[in-house]
C-alpha positions as CSV (number, residue, x, y, z in Angstrom):
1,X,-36.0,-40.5,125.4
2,X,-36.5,-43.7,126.8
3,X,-33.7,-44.1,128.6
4,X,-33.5,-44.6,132.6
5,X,-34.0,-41.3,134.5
6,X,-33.1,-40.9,138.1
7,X,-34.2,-37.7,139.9
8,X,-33.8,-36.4,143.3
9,X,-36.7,-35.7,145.8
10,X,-35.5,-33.2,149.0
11,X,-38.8,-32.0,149.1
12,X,-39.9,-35.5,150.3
13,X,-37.2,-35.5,153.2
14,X,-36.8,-32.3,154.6
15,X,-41.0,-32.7,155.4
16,X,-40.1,-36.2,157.0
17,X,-37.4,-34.9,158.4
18,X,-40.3,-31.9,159.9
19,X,-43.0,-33.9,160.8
20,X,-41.0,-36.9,162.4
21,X,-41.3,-35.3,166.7
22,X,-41.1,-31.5,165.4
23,X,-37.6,-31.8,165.6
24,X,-35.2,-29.5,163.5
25,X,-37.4,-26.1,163.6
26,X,-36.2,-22.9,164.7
27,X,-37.9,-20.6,166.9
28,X,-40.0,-19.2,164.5
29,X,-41.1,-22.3,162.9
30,X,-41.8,-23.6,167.0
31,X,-43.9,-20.2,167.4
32,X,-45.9,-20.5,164.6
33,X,-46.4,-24.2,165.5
34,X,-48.0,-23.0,168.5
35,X,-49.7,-20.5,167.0
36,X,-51.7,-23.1,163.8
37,X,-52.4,-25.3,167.2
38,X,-54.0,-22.4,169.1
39,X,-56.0,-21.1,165.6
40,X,-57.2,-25.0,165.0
41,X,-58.2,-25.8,168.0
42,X,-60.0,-22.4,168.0
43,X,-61.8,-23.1,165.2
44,X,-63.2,-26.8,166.2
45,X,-64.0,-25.2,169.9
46,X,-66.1,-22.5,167.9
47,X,-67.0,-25.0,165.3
48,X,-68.4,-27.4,168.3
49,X,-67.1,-30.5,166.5
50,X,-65.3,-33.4,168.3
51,X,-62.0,-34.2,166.6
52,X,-59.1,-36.6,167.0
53,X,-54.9,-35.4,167.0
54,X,-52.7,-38.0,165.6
55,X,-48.9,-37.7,166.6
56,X,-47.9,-35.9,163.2
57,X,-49.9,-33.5,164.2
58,X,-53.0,-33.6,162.1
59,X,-56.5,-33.2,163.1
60,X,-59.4,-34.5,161.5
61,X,-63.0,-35.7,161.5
62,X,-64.0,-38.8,159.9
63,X,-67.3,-39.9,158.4
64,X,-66.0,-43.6,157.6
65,X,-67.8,-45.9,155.5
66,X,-67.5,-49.5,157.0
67,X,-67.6,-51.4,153.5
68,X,-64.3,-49.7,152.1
69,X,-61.0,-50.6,151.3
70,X,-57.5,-49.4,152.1
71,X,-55.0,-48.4,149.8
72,X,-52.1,-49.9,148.9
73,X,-48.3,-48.2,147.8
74,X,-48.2,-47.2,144.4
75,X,-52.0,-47.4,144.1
76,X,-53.9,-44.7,141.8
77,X,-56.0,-42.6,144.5
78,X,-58.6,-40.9,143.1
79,X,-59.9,-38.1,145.6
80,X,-61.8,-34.9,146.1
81,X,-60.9,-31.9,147.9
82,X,-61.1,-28.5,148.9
83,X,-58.7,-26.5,150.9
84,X,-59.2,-23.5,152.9
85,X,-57.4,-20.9,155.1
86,X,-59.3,-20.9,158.7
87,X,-61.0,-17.7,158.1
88,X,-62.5,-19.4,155.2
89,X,-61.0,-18.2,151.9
90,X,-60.6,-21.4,149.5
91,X,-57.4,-21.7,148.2
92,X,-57.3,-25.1,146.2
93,X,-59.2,-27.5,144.8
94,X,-59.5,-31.1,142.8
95,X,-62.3,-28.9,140.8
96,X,-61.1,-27.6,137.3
97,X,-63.6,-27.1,134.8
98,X,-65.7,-30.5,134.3
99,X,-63.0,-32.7,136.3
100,X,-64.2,-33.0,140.0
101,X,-61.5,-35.1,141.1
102,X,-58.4,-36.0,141.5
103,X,-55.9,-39.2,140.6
104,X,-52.1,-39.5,142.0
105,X,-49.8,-42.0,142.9
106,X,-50.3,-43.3,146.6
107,X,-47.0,-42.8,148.5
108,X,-45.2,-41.8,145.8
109,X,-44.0,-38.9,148.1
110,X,-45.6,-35.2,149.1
111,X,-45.2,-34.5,145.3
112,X,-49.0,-34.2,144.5
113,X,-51.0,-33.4,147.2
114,X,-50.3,-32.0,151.1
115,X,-48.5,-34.1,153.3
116,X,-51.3,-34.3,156.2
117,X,-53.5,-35.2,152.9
118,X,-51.2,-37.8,152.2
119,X,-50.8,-38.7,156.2
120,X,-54.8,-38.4,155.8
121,X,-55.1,-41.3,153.7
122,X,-53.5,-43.9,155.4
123,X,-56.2,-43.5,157.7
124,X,-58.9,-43.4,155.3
125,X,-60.6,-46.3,153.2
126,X,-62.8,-45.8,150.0
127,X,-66.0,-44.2,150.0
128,X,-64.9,-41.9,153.3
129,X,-64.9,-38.2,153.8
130,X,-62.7,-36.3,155.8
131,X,-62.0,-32.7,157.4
132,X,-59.0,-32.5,158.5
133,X,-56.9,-28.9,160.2
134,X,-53.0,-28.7,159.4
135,X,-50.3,-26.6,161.0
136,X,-47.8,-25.5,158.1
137,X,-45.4,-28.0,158.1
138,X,-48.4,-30.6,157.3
139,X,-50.4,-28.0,154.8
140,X,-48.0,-25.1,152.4
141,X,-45.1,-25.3,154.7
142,X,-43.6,-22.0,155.1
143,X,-45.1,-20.3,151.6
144,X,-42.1,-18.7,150.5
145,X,-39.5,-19.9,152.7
146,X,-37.1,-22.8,151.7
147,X,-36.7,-25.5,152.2
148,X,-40.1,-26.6,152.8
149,X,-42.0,-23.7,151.0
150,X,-43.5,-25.3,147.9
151,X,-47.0,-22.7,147.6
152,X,-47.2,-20.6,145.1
153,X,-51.0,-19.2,145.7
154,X,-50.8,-15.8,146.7
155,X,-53.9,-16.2,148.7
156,X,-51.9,-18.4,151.4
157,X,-50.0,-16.2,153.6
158,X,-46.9,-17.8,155.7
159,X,-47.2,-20.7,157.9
160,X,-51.0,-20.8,157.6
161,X,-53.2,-23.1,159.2
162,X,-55.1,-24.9,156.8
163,X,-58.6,-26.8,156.6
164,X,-59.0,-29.5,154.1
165,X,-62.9,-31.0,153.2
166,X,-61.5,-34.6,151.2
167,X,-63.2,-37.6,150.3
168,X,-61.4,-41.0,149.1
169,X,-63.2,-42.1,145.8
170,X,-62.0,-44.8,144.8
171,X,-58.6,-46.3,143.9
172,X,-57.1,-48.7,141.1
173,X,-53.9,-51.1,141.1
174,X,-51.8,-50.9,138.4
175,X,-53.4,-54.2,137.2
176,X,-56.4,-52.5,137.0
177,X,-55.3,-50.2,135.1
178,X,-53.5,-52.1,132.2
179,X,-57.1,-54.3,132.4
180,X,-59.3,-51.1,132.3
181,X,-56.8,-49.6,129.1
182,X,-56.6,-53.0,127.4
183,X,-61.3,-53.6,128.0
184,X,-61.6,-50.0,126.7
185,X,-59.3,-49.9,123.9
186,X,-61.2,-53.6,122.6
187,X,-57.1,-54.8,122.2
188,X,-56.5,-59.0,121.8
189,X,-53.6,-59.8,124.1
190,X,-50.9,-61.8,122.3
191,X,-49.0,-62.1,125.7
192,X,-48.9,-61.3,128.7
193,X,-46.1,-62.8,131.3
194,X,-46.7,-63.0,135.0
195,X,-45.5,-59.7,135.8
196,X,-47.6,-58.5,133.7
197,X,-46.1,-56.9,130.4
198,X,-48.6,-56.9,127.9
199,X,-47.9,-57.4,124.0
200,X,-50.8,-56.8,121.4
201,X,-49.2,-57.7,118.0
202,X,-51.0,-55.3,115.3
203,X,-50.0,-56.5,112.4
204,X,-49.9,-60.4,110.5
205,X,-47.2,-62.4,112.0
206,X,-44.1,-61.7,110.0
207,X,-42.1,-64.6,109.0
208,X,-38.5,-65.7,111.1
209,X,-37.9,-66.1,114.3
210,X,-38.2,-63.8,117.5
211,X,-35.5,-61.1,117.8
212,X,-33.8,-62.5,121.1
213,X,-30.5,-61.6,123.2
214,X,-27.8,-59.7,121.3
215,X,-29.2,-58.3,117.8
216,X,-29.0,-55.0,116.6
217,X,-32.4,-53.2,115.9
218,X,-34.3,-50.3,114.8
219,X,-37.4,-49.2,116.3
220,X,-39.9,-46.8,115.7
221,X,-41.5,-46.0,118.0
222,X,-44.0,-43.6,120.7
223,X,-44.2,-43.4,123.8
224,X,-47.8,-42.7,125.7
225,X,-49.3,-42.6,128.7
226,X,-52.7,-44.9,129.3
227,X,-55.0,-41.5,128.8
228,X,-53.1,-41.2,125.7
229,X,-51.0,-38.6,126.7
230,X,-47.5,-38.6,124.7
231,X,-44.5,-38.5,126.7
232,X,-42.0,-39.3,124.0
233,X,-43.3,-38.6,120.3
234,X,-40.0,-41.2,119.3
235,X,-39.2,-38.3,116.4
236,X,-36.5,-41.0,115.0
237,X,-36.0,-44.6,115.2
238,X,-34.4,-45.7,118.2
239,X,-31.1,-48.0,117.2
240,X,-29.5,-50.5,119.6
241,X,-28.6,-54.2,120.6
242,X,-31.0,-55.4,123.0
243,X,-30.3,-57.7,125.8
244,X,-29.8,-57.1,129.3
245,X,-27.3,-54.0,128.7
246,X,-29.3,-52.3,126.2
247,X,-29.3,-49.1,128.8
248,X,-33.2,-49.1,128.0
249,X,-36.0,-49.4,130.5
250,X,-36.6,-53.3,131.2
251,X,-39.8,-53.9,129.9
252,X,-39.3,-52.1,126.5
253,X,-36.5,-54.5,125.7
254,X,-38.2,-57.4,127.0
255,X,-40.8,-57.1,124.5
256,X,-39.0,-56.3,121.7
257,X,-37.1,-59.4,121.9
258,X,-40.4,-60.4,121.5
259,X,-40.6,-59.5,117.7
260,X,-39.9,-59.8,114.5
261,X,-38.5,-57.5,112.0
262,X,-41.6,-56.2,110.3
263,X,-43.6,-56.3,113.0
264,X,-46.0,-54.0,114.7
265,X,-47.5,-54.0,118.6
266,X,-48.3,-52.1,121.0
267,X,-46.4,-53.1,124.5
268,X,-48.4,-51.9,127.8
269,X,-45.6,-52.1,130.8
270,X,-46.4,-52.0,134.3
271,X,-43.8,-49.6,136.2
272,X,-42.0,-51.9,138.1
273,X,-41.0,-52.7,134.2
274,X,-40.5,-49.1,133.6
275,X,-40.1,-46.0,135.0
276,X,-40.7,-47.9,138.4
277,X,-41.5,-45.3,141.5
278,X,-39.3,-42.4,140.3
279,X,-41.1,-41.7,137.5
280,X,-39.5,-39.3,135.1
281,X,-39.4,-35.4,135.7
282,X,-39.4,-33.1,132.0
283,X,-36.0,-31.4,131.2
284,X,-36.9,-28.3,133.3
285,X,-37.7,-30.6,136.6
286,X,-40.6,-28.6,136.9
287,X,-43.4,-31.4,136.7
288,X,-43.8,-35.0,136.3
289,X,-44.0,-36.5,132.5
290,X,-44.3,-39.8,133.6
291,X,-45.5,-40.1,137.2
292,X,-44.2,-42.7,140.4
293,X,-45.7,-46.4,139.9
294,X,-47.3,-45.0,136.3
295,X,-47.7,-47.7,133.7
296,X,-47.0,-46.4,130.1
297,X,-47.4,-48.1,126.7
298,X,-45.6,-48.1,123.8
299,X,-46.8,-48.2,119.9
300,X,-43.6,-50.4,118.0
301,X,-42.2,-51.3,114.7
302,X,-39.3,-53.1,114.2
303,X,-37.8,-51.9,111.0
């Protein structure tokens, strides 16, 4: 499906809602606040290291490299990481197999990595390394508990303090990426507009004129990520009258318009064109298909 998808993110604000003064704990969640505080700082008096508090409540070390840049919202962060318990037990990392790092959505919301990572980041600028220390609320949250208890590692007990080893590799606008995908896929543009949706016509130039406002259509079509990844497989041609109140994402009608009947193209669309910084969540709403501020492309025919 192509269609628009809105989902809902608590997750996001019940941590806001957590980490903006410590306000809205209970008891226990005050305790073990105390408690993470008192095991951190422990650990960088033993450690003999010199760290700095921020207000959320994050503690970290930086090694900063001068020459780096800052990231922006909605920029693709590539970072590495380790996370441990403070007793030293790892218990996650970007590491899986060959793949040492790992890419997400800038401020698209503490959907992909911890929220003092996130917090982390703002701070950080490309090329640094971090360590940072995290009461719960800015690490697994509560483990089990709800609403804030999103761990599912059986090596992370309760309200554990956490130590995080992260280093900001590098980081790519969505520009960047529609320029990387079209340079390594050797495409010739046919257009691209100002806000940057892409057409590459593969096929001769049929004969007529362009599509336009108001005409019924069929499409074949699939839907695909820029690692290639299919997100919609378009098992039958998609049937409807574009313009403005097609009910389809904004880009994908724009560039059909674009078109002729008979013609073939692939259509690259940034998300502010797509599935903008929602994204789209599978039918389970377990995991992201399409992530926040992801571009996608498109292979079309117009039949």
């Amino acid at each position: 499906m192509i269609r628009n998808y809105l989902k809902l993110s608590m997750l996001v604000a019940f941590v806001v809602g957590m980490v903006s003064c410590n306000k809205g704990f209970d008891n226990v969640d005050e305790q073990k606040i105390i408690e993470n505080e008192n095991a951190i700082e422990k650990y960088i008096a033993d450690s003999n290291i010199t760290v700095v508090r921020d207000t959320s409540g994050l503690y970290y070390k930086l090694t900063a490299n001068p020459t780096g840049s800052r990231i922006a919202i909605g920029e693709e962060a590539t970072i590495r990481y380790n996370a441990y318990l403070l007793n030293g037990t790892k218990v996650w990392t970007s590491v899986k197999d060959t793949v040492k790092n790992f890419k997400y959505p800038y401020y698209s919301g503490y959907l992909f990595v911890l929220p003092g990572m996130e917090r982390m980041l703002t701070l950080m600028r490309t090329g640094d390394r971090a360590t940072i220390f995290l009461p719960y609320y800015l690490g697994f949250g509560r483990a089990a508990g709800i609403p804030w208890g999103y761990s599912t590692n059986a090596n992370i007990p309760d309200y554990s303090a956490i130590r995080v080893d992260m280093e900001f590799v590098g980081k790519r606008s969505e520009v960047q990426q529609i320029d990387d995908f079209i340079k390594a896929k050797e495409l010739t543009v046919t257009l691209r507009t100002t806000d940057n949706l892409v057409i590459v016509k593969t096929t001769a130039v049929a004969t007529g004129d362009t599509l336009g406002t108001g005409k019924t259509v069929n499409v074949k079509y699939a839907g695909k990520l820029l690692d290639g990844t299919v997100f919609d497989p378009g098992a039958k041609p998609l049937s409807f009258v574009t313009g403005p109140n097609s009910g389809l994402i904004t880009g994908f009608d724009r560039a059909i318009r674009k078109l002729k009947v008979g013609e073939k193209a692939t259509i690259i669309l940034p998300s502010a064109l797509g599935y903008t910084n929602r994204g789209k969540i599978n039918s389970g709403g377990t995991d992201f298909v399409i992530r926040p501020y992801q571009p996608i492309t498109f292979d079309v025919e117009v039949l």
